[in-house]
C-alpha positions as CSV (number, residue, x, y, z in Angstrom):
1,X,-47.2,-163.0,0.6
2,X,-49.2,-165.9,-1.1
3,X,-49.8,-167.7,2.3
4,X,-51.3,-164.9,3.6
5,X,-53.3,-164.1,0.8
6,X,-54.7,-167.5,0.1
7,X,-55.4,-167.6,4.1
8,X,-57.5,-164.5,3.6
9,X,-59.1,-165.6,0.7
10,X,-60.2,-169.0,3.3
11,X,-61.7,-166.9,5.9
12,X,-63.7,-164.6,3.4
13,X,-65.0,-168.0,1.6
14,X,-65.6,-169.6,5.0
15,X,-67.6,-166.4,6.3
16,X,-69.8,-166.0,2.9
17,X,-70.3,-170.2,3.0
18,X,-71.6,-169.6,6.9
19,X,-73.7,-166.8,5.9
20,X,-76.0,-168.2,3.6
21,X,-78.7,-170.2,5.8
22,X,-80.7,-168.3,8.8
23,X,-79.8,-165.1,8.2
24,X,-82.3,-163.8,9.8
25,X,-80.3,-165.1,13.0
26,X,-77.1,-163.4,12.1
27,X,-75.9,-160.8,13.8
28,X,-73.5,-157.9,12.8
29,X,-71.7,-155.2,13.8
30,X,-70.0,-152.1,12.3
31,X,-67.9,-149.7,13.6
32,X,-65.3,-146.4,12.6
33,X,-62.9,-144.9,14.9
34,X,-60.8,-141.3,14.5
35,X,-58.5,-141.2,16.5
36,X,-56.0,-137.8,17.3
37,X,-52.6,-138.5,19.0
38,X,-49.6,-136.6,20.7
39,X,-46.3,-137.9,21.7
40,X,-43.3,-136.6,23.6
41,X,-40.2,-138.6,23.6
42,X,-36.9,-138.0,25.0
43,X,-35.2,-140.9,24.0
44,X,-31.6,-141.0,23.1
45,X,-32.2,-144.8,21.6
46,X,-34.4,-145.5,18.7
47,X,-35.7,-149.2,19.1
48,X,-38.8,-150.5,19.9
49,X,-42.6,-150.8,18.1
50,X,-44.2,-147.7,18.5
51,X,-43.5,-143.9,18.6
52,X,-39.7,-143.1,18.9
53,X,-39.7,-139.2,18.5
54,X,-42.1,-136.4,19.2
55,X,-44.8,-135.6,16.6
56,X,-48.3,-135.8,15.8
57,X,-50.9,-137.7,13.8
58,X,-54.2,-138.9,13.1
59,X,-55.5,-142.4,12.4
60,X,-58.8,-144.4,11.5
61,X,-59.9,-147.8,11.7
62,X,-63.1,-149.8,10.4
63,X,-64.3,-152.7,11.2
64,X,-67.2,-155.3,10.8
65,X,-67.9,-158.0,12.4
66,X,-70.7,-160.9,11.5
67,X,-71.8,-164.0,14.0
68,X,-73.8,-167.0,12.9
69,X,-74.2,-168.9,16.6
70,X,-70.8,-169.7,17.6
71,X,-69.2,-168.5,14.7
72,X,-67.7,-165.3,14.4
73,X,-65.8,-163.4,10.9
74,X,-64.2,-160.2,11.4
75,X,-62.3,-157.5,9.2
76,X,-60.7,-154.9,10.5
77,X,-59.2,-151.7,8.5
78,X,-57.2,-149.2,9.6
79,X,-54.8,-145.9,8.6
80,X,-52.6,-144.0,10.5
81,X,-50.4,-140.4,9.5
82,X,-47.8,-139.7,12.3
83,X,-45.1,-135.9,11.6
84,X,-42.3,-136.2,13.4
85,X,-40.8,-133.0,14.9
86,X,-38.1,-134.4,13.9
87,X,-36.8,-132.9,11.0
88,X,-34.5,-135.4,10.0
89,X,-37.7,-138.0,10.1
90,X,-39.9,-138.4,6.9
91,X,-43.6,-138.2,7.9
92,X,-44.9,-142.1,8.9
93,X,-48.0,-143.9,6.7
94,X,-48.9,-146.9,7.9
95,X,-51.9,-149.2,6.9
96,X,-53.0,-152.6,7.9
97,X,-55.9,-155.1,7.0
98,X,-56.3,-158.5,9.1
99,X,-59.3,-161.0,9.0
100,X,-60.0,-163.3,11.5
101,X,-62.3,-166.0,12.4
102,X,-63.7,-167.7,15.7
103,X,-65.2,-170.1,16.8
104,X,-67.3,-171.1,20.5
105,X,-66.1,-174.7,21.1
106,X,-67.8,-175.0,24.6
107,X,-69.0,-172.3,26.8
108,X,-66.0,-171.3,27.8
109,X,-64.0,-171.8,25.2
110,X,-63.0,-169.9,21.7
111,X,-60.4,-170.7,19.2
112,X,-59.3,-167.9,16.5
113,X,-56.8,-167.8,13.8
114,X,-56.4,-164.5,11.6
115,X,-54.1,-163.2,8.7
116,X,-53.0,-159.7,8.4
117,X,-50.7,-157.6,6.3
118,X,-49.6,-154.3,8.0
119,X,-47.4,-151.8,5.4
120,X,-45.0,-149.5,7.1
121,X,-45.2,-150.0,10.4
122,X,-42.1,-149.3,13.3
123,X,-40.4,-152.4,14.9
124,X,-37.6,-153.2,17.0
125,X,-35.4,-154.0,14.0
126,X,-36.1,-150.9,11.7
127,X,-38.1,-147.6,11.6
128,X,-40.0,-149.0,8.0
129,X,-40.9,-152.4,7.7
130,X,-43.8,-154.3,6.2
131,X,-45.1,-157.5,7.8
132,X,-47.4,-160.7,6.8
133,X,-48.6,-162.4,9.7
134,X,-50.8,-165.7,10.6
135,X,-52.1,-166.7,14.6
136,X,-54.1,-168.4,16.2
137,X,-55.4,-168.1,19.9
138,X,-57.1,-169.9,22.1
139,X,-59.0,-168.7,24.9
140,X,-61.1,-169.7,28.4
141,X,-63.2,-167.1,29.8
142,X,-65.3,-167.9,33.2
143,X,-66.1,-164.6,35.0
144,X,-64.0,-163.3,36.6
145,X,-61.1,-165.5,35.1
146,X,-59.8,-165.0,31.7
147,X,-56.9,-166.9,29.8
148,X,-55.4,-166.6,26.1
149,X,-52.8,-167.8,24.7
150,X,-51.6,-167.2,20.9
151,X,-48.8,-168.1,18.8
152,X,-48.3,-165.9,15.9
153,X,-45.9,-166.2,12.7
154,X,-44.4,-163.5,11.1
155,X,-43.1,-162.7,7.6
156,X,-41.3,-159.0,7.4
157,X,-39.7,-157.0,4.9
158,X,-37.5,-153.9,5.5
159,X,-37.2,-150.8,3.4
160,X,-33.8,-149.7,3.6
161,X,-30.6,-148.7,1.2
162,X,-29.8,-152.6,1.5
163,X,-33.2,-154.6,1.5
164,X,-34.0,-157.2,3.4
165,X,-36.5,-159.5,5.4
166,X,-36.8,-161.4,8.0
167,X,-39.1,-163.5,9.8
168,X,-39.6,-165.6,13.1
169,X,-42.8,-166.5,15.8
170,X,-44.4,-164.7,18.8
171,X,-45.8,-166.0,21.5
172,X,-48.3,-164.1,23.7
173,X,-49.9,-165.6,27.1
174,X,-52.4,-163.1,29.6
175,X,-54.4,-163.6,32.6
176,X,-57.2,-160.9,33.4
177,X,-58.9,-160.9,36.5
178,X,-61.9,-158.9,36.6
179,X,-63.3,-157.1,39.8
180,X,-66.5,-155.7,37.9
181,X,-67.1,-153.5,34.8
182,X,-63.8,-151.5,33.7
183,X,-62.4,-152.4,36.6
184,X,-60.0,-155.5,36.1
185,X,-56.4,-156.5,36.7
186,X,-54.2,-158.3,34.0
187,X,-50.2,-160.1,33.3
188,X,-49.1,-160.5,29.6
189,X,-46.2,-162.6,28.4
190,X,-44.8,-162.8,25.6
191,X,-41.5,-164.6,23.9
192,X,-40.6,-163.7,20.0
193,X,-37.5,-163.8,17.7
194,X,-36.8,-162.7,14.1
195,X,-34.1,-164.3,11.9
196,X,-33.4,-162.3,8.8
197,X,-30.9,-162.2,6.2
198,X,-29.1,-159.5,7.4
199,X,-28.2,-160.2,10.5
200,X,-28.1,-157.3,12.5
201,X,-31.9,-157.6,12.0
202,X,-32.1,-160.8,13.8
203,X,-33.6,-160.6,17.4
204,X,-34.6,-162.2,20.8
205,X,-37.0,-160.7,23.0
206,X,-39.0,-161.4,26.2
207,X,-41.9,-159.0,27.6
208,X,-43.8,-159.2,31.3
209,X,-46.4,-156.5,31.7
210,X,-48.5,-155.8,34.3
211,X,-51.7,-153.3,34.4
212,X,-54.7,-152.5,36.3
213,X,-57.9,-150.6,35.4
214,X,-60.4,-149.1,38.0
215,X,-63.1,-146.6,38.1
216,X,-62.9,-143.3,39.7
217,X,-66.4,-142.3,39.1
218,X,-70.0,-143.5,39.7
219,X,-70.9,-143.6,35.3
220,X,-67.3,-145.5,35.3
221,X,-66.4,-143.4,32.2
222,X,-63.1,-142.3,33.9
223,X,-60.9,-144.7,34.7
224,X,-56.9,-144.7,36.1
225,X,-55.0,-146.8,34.7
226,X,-51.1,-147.9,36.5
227,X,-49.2,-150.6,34.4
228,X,-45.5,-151.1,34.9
229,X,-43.3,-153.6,31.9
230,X,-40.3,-155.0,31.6
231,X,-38.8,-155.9,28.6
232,X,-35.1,-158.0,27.5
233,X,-33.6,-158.4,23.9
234,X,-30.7,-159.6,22.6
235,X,-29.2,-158.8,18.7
236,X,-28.0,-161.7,16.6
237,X,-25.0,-159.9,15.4
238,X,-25.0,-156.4,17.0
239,X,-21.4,-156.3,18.8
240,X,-20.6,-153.9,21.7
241,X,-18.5,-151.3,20.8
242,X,-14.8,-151.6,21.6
243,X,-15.9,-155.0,23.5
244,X,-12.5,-157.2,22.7
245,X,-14.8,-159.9,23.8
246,X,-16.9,-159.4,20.9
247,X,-20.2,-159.9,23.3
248,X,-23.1,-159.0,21.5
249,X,-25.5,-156.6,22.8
250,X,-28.3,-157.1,25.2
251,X,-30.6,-154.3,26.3
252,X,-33.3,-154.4,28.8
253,X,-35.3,-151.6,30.5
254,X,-38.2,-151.5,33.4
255,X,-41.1,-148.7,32.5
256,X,-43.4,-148.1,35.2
257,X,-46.6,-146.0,33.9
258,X,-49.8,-144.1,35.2
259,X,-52.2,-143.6,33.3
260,X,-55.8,-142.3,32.7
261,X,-58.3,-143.1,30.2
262,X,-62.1,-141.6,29.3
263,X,-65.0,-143.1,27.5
264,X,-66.5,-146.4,27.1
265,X,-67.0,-149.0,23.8
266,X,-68.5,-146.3,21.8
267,X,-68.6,-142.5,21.6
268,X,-66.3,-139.9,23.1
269,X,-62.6,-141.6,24.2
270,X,-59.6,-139.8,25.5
271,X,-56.6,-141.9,27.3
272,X,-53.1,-140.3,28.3
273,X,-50.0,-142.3,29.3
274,X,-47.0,-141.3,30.7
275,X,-44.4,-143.3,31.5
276,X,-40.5,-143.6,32.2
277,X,-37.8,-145.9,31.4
278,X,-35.5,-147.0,33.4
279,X,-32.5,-148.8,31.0
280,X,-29.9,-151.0,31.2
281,X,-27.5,-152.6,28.6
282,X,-24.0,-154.2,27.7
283,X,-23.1,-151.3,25.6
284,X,-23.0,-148.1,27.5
285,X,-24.2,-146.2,23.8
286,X,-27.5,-147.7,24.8
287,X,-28.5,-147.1,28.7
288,X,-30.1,-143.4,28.6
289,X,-32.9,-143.6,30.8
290,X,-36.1,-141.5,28.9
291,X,-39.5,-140.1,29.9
292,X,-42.0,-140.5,27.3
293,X,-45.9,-138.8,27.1
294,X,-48.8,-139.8,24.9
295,X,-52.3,-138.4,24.4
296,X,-55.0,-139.6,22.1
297,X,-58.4,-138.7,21.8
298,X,-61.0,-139.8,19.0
299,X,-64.5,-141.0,18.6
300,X,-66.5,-144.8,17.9
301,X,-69.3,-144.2,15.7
């Protein structure tokens, strides 16, 4: 996408214009994760943005990050394979490249905006889309309070047997309360639609999730971690079947989670989630209530 691009191309100019004086003051930071993951699924409804289906898969991401005062530019990389057991499913590649920059308007204060292109990725609307997308956040940190907002526009494109694309905005709100180190409690929000040319693409959907993180031991390094979400969507042109009404459908499910995570910034990291959810929608093709299980473990150089 051109926009995207050419906003890119602004916060790599903007970063290599910063850098030039005091570099001796600069400060930067590299990193490389691997990453190993396992997924059980029992759902009987393919929708959603992540895993939908059992499998396996590997993934790496890279990232660098320079500071110049309160100025921040960041890149991140990353790669991810996913196998299905599925046999029916082709084997997943996604990629994705986003750079953002920040800025320290006061001392509590940050403003960000960032571009990204991410290339077969899984979303609500279709197993294999590609997706542009520009944001910007604001943010207000003052220990123990945190608060973000961010709106975030989106430009996708579906692989399919009749292409098409779509696009729409997010919105994304949180509040983190933090008790002391790893240990924290949080609420996100978020609102988004898509409109796309084929309309059974187009979408409404609202999220509320709540989690929690606290220590169990004394180095902190392994930590519980309980979240439960809720989420609502409704299909711009996606009838219920044998609905005389013609009502389109609207789906909705509650998934309360416990989970348990190991490591800290860098080094060793484990986390497992598992998590069941409870559904509920219009058309009774769509109301199978699932467990779902997922283990990763990897390492931060």
């Amino acid at each position: 996408m051109n926009q995207v691009g050419r906003f890119l191309a602004a916060i790599f100019a903007i970063g290599a214009l910063s850098a030039t004086p005091a570099l001796a003051a600069d400060e930067t930071d590299v990193w490389l994760e691997a990453e190993a993951r396992a997924a059980y699924s029992d759902r009987a409804v393919v929708d959603g943005d992540s895993i939908e289906a059992s499998g396996g898969g590997v993934g790496i991401d890279a990232g660098f990050e320079w500071k110049n005062g309160r100025t921040a530019v960041q890149f991140d990389l990353g790669a991810a394979v996913f196998e299905f057991t599925d046999e029916d499913r082709d084997m997943r590649t996604s990629t994705r490249a986003v750079a953002s920059l920040a800025h320290q308007v006061a001392d509590d204060i940050a403003i960000s905006v960032s571009a990204g292109h991410w290339d077969d990725i899984t979303t609500l609307e279709a197993r294999r889309t590609d997706q542009d997308a520009i944001a910007v956040e604001v943010g207000y940190e003052k220990r123990p309070h945190r608060v973000r907002a961010s709106a975030q526009y989106r430009e996708r494109e579906y692989e399919s047997v009749t292409p098409s694309r779509g696009n729409g905005m997010r919105y994304d709100a949180d509040y983190t309360y933090r008790f002391g180190s790893w240990y924290w409690a949080r609420v996100d929000l978020r609102a988004e639609d898509i409109d796309s040319d084929h309309t059974r693409r187009g979408y409404e959907r609202h999220t509320i999730r709540a989690s929690f993180s606290a220590p169990v031991d004394e180095a902190r390094l392994w930590r519980v971690r309980p979240q439960i979400e809720w989420r609502q969507w409704e299909y711009d042109d996606r009838r219920v079947l044998e609905n005389e009404s013609g009502a389109l459908r609207k789906d909705a499910y509650l998934a309360p989670e416990i989970g348990f995570s190991y490591g800290k910034l860098s080094g060793l990291k484990a986390r497992l989630r598992a998590a069941y959810q409870f559904r509920t929608s219009n058309d009774p093709r769509y109301r199978a209530d699932a467990p779902y299980l997922d283990f990763r473990i990897g390492y931060r150089f």
